[in-house]
SEBALO-844877 format. One record per residue (C-alpha): x, z, y; chain. Coordinates in Angstrom, 1 decimal, m for minus. Layout:
R     px     pz     py firo
R      X      Z      Y    A
...
***
This chain:
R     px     pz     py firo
R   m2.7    4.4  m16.1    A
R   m0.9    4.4  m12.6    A
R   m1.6    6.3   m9.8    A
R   m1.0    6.2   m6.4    A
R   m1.3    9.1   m4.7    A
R   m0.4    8.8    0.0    A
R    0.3   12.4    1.2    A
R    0.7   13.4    5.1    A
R    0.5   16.9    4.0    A
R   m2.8   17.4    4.9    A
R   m5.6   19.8    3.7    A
R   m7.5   16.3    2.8    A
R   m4.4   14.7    0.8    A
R   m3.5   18.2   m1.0    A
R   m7.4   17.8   m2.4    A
R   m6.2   14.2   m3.6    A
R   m3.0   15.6   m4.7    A
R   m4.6   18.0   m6.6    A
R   m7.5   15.8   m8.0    A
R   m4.7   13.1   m9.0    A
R   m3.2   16.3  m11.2    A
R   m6.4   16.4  m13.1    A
R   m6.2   13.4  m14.2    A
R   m2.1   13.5  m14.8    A
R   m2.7   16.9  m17.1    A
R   m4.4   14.6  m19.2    A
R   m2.2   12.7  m20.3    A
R   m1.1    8.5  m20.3    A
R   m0.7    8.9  m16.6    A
R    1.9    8.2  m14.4    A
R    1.6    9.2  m10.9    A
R    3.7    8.3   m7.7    A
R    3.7   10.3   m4.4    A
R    3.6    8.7   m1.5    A
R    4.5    9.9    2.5    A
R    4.9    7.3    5.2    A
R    7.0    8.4    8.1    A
R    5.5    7.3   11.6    A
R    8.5    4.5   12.7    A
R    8.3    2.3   16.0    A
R    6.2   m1.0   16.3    A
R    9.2   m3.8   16.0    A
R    8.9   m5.2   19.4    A
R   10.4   m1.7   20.7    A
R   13.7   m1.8   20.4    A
R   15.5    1.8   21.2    A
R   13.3    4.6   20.1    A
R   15.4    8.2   20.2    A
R   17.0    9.2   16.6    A
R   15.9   12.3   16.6    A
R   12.2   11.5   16.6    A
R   12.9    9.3   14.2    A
R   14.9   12.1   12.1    A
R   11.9   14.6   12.8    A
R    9.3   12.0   11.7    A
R   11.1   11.4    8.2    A
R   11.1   14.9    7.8    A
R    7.7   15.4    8.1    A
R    7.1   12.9    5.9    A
R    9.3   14.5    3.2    A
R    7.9   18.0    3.7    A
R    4.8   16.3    3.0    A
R    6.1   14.9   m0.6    A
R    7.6   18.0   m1.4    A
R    4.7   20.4   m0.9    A
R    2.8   17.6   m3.2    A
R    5.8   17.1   m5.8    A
R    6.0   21.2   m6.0    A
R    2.1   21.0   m7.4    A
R    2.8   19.2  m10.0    A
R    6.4   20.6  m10.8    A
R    5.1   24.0  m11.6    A
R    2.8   22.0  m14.2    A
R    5.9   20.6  m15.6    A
R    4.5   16.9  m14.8    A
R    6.9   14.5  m13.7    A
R    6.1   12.0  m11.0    A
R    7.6    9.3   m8.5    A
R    8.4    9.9   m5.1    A
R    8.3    7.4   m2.5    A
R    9.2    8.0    1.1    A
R    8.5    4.5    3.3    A
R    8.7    3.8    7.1    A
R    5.7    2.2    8.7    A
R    3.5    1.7   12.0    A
R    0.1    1.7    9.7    A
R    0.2    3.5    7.1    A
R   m2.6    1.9    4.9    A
R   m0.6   m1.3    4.8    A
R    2.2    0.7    3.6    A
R   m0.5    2.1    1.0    A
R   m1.9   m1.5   m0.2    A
R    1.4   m3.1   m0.4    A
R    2.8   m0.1   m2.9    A
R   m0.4   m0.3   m4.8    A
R    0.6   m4.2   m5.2    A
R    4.4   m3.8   m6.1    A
R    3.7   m1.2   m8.4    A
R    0.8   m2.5  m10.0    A
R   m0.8    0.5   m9.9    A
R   m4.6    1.0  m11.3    A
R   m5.7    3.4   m8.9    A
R   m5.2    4.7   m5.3    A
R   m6.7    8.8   m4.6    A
R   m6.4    9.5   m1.2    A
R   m8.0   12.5    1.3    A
R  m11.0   10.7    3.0    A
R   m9.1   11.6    6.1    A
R   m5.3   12.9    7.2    A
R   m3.7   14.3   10.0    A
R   m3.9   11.9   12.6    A
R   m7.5   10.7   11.9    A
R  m10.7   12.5   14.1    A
R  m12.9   15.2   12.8    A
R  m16.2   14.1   12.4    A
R  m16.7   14.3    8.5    A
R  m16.2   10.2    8.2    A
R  m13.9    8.0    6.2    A
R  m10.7    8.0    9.0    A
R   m9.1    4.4    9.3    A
R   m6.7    5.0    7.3    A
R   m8.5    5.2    3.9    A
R  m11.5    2.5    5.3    A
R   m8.5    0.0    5.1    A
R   m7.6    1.2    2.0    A
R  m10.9    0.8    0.4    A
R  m11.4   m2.7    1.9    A
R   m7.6   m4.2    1.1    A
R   m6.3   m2.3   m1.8    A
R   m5.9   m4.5   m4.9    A
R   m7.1   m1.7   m7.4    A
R   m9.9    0.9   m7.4    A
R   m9.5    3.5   m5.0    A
R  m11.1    6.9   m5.4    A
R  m11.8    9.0   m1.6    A
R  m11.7   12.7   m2.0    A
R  m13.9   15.2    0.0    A
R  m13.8   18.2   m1.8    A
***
């Protein structure tokens, strides 16, 4: 089984991050990480470098802070760090090109509103995504 597993670093992805570690202590699992770093919509061109430079490393804190979960289990997994104005099509088109079987993600991250519903993000997810995808709350 493959996993997918999109991160911001948030207290709603570390529940998925953690969730997705049930499942990899297990066994038969592989699991890939996942951050996507805020970029630029195409049609503007100059955007400053160092936004850009803090941006990836948000994103990359993000992976780490998951990755460091399942190091101290000794479980290996993938990390990916991608670029990208919406962040669920990043999600979907990894899910495709990895073929994975499964997406977790938080039910909300960062940039979403409180409220207690499903943020964009992840309702994009669940309507798109070519596999199963599994929303974590607690």
């Amino acid at each position: 089984m493959k996993i997918l597993v999109p991160t911001d670093g948030s207290e709603h992805a570390m529940k998925a991050v953690r969730r997705a570690l049930e499942f990899a202590e297990k066994g038969g699992v592989e699991v890939i990480l996942m951050a996507i770093a805020y970029n630029v919509s195409p049609d503007m061109v100059e955007f400053p470098g160092d936004i850009l430079e803090k941006l990836d490393a948000e994103a990359q804190e993000a992976l780490n802070k998951a990755k460091k979960i399942f190091d101290e289990k000794g479980i290996p997994v993938k990390t990916v760090l991608e670029r990208g104005v919406m962040p669920a099509n990043n999600i979907i088109k990894r899910a495709e090109e990895d073929k994975v079987d499964l997406i977790i993600m938080g039910h909300r991250g960062k940039g979403e509103f409180p409220g207690g519903g499903v943020g964009s993000t992840a309702a994009k997810v669940v309507l798109y995504a070519p596999c199963n995808v599994l929303i974590v709350r607690k």
